[in-house]
C-alpha positions in Angstrom: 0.0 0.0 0.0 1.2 3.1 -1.1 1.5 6.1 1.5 -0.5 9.0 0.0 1.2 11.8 2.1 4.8 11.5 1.9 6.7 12.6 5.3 7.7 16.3 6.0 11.8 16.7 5.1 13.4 18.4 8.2 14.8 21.8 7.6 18.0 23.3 8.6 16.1 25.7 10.7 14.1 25.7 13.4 11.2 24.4 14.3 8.4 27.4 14.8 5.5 25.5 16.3 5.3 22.3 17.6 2.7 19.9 16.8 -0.6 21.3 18.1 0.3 24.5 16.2 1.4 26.1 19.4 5.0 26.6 20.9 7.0 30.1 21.2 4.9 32.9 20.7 7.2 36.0 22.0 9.1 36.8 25.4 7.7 36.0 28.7 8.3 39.5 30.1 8.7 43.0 28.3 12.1 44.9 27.7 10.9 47.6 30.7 9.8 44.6 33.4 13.3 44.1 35.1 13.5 39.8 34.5 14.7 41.2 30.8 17.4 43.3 32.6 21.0 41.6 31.7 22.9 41.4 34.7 24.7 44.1 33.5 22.2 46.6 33.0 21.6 46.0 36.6 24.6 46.4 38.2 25.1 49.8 35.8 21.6 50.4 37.7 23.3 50.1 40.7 26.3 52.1 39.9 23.6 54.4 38.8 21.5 54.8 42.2 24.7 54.8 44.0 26.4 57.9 42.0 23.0 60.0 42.5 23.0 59.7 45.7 26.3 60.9 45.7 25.7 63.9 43.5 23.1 65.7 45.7 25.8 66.6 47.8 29.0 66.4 45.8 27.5 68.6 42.6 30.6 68.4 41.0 30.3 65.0 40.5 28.6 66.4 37.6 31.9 66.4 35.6 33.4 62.8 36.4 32.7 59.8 34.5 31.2 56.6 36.2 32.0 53.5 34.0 31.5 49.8 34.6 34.1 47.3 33.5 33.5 43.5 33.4 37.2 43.1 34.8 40.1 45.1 35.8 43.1 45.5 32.7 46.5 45.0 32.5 47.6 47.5 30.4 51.4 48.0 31.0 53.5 45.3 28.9 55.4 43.0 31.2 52.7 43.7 34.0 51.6 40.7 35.8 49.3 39.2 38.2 50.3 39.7 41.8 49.2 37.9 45.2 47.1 41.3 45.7 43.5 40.7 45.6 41.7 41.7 42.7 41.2 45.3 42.6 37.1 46.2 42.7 37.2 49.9 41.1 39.4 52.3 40.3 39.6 56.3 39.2 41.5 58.3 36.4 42.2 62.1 37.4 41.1 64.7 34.9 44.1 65.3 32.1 44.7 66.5 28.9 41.0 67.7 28.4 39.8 64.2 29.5 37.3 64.3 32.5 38.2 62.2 35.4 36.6 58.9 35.9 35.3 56.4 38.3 35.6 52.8 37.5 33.4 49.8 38.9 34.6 46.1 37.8 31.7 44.0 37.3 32.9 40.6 37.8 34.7 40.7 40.6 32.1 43.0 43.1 29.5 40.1 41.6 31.5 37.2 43.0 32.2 38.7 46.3 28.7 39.3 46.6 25.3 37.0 47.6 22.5 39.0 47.2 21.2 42.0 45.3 21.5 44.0 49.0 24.6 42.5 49.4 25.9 44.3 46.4 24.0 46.9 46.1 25.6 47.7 50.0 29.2 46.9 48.5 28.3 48.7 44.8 28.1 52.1 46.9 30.8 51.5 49.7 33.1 51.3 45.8 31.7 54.4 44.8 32.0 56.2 47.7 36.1 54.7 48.3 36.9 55.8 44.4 34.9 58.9 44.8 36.9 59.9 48.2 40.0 59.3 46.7 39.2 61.3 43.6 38.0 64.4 45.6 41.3 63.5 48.4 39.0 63.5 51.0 37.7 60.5 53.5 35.1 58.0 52.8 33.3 59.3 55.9 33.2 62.9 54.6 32.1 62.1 51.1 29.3 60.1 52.5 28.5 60.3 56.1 26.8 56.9 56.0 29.8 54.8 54.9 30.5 51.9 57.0 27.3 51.7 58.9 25.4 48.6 58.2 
């Protein structure tokens, strides 16, 4: 007996629906609900909250740069790892027409954190260290808060 409907060939692609004609039909959230947030866009959010706080009071923060970094850089040739722990931001004074800038890394402030309070808590306590040192004053002056729990 001769089959009347001869079997479907397999594409390369993907299959669209699956047998009942339903399957994926879009995302599950929109881009705006935060479960479509990439872990980076968060932790920039963080950075984010953190350096406004910051500039009510400091409003020359205005003019400095606040950048997130997956993981610190060696940039000098012959540089190498040391026994130093990982460093968790950094800053850049102001030069040649450049602004000065705070750097966050990413990476490493994630893995030393459990929680999104826990780094939140230690996102800020970087901001306010690289922000001190930029302005050459004390973490408690820049933000009176620093330290407390």
């Amino acid at each position: 007996m001769d089959n009347p409907v001869p079997p479907r060939a397999a594409g390369p692609g993907p299959r669209r629906r699956d047998r009942h004609g339903r399957g994926m039909r879009g995302p599950i959230a929109p881009p705006q609900v935060p479960l479509a947030a990439s872990r980076a866009e968060v932790f920039a959010d963080l950075v984010r909250d953190s350096v406004e706080r910051l500039e009510r009071r400091w409003p020359q923060l205005a003019d400095v740069d606040f950048l997130v970094l997956e993981v610190p850089r060696l940039d000098a040739p012959g540089q190498t790892w040391n026994d130093e722990a990982v460093p968790l931001g950094g800053t850049v004074a102001a030069q040649d027409g450049h602004r000065a800038r705070v750097v966050v890394y990413r990476r490493p402030v994630e893995i030393r954190s459990k929680g999104r309070d826990e780094r939140a808590a230690l996102v800020h306590e970087i901001v306010v260290e690289q922000v001190a040192d930029l302005l050459g004053l004390t973490p408690e002056t820049v933000d009176p808060r620093y330290g407390e729990d």
